[in-house]
N, C-alpha and C positions, 0 to 999 in steps of 0.2 A: 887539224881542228877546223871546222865547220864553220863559219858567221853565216849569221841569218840575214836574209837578204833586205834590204829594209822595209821593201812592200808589204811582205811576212810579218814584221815587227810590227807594221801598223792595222793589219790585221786582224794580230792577235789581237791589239790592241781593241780595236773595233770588238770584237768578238765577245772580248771579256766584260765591255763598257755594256753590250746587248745583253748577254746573260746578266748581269746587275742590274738592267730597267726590266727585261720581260719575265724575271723569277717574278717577282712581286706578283707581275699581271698576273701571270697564267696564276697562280696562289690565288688574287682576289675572282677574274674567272670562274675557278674551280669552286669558291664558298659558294659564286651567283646561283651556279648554276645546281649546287646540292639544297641550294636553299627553295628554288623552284622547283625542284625534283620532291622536296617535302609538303611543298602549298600543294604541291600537283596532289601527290598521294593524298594527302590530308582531303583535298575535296570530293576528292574519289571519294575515301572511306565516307565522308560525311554525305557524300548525293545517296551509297550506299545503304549507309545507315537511317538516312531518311524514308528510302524506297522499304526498305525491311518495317520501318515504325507502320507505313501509310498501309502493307501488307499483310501485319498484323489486325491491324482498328478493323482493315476489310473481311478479313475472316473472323477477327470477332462479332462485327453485327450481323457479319454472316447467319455466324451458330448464333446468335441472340433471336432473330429473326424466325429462323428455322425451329430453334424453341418454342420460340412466340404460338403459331401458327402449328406445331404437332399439340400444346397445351390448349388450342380453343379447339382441337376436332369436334371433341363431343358436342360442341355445341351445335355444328353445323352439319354433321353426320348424315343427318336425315337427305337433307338437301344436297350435301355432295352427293350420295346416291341418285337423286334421282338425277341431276345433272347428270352422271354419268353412265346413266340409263339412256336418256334422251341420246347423248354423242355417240352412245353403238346404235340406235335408232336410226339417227343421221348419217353415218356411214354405212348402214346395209339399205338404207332411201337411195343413196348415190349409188353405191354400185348396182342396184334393184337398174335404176334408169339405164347406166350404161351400159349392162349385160344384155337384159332382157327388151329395152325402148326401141324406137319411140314410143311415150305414152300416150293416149288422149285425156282428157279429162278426170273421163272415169275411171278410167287408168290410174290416175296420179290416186283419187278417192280412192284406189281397195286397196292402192298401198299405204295411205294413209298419210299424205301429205300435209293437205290441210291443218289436221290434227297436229303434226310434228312442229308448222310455224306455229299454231297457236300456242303450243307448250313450251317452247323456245322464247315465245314472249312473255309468257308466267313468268317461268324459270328467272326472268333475266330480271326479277323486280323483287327476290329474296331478298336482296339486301346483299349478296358477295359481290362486292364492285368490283373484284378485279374481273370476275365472269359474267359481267349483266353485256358492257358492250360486242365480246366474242358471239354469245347469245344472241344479241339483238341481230349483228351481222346474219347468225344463221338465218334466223327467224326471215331477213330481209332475201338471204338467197334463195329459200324454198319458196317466196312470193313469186319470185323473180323467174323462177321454175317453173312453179306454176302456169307462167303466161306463154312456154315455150309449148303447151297441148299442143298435137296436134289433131286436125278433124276426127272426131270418133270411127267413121268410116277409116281413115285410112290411120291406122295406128296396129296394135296387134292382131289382128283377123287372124280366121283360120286359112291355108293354105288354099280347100275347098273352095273359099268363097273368092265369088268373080263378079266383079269392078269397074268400071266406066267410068275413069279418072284424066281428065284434062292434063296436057304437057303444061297450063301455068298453074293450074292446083298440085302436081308430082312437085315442081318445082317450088313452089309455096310448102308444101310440108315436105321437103328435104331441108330448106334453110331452119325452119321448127325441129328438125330431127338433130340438125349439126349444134345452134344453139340450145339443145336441151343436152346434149353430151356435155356440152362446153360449162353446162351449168351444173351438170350432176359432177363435175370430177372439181369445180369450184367448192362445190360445196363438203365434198370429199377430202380435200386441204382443209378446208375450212374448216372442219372437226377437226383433223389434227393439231391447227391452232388451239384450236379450244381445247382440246384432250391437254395439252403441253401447261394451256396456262391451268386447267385445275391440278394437275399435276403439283405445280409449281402453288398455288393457295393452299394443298393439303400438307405440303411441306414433304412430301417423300424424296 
């Protein structure tokens, strides 16, 4: 027969007294922590469910909007046309400049510049507000164009013809030739603005 050695006895002792204080704990613990594990999910679901409600409202006045706006076409029919007459106008002006330029003056007149800001500032006084300011912009960059002419002499000539051109007059109408590119491919985004936002009024 075996005796347990006393150390052993107490021990056990010891052992059995900690298993009866930390059963409880690790029990209370365990509720703490299923209980945080439910607040947790729970606000998940509900941040979720909030982002789903705010996702809905947004595609519904989405399509309310987009309704809105294919219901008044007719109204405005006319004038979204020619708007969007003038914006292909404005894009074959700029690449007109960038292909073919520098222009001089009269240059700019047979492609019909002039013309294109004054109808760009019509245009922008119909009354669709969301395209009078993209408009007026244009209207502002074909001024702006405008002023890049360069001497009528020295702009498109024919090859034949021969010229008596100063090194600070070559150099005066190359800075005119680089700022009128710079203004025609400005202006060339800048349709596309405008192209985007009637887009975006006609509800397509």
């Amino acid at each position: 027969m075996h005796l347990l050695h006393p150390t052993a006895l107490a021990t056990s002792s010891e052992w059995d007294a900690f298993v009866d204080v930390s059963g409880p704990v690790i029990g209370i613990v365990g509720v703490i922590i299923a209980a945080v594990g439910i607040i947790v999910a729970r606000r998940q679901a509900s941040r979720h469910e909030a982002t789903t409600r705010e996702q809905r409202e947004q595609d519904r006045r989405a399509a309310e909007e987009r309704d809105r706006k294919i219901a008044n076409r007719e109204g405005w029919r006319t004038d979204h046309e020619q708007i969007r007459e003038l914006l292909d106008r404005g894009s074959t002006l700029g690449h007109q400049v960038r292909h073919d330029g520098p222009f001089s003056g009269d240059g700019f007149d047979a492609i019909g510049l002039a013309a294109f800001r004054i109808r760009a500032e019509q245009l922008s006084s119909l009354g669709v507000e969301p395209l009078r300011e993209p408009l007026l912009r244009l209207a502002d960059l074909a001024e702006r164009l405008g002023r890049t002419a360069v001497p009528a002499d020295h702009g498109r000539i024919p090859s034949s013809t021969t010229l008596t051109i100063t090194r600070r007059e070559l150099l005066a109408t190359h800075r005119l030739a680089v700022a009128q590119d710079r203004a025609a491919q400005e202006l060339i985004e800048e349709v596309g603005r405008a192209r985007q936002a009637l887009r975006d009024e006609w509800g397509a």
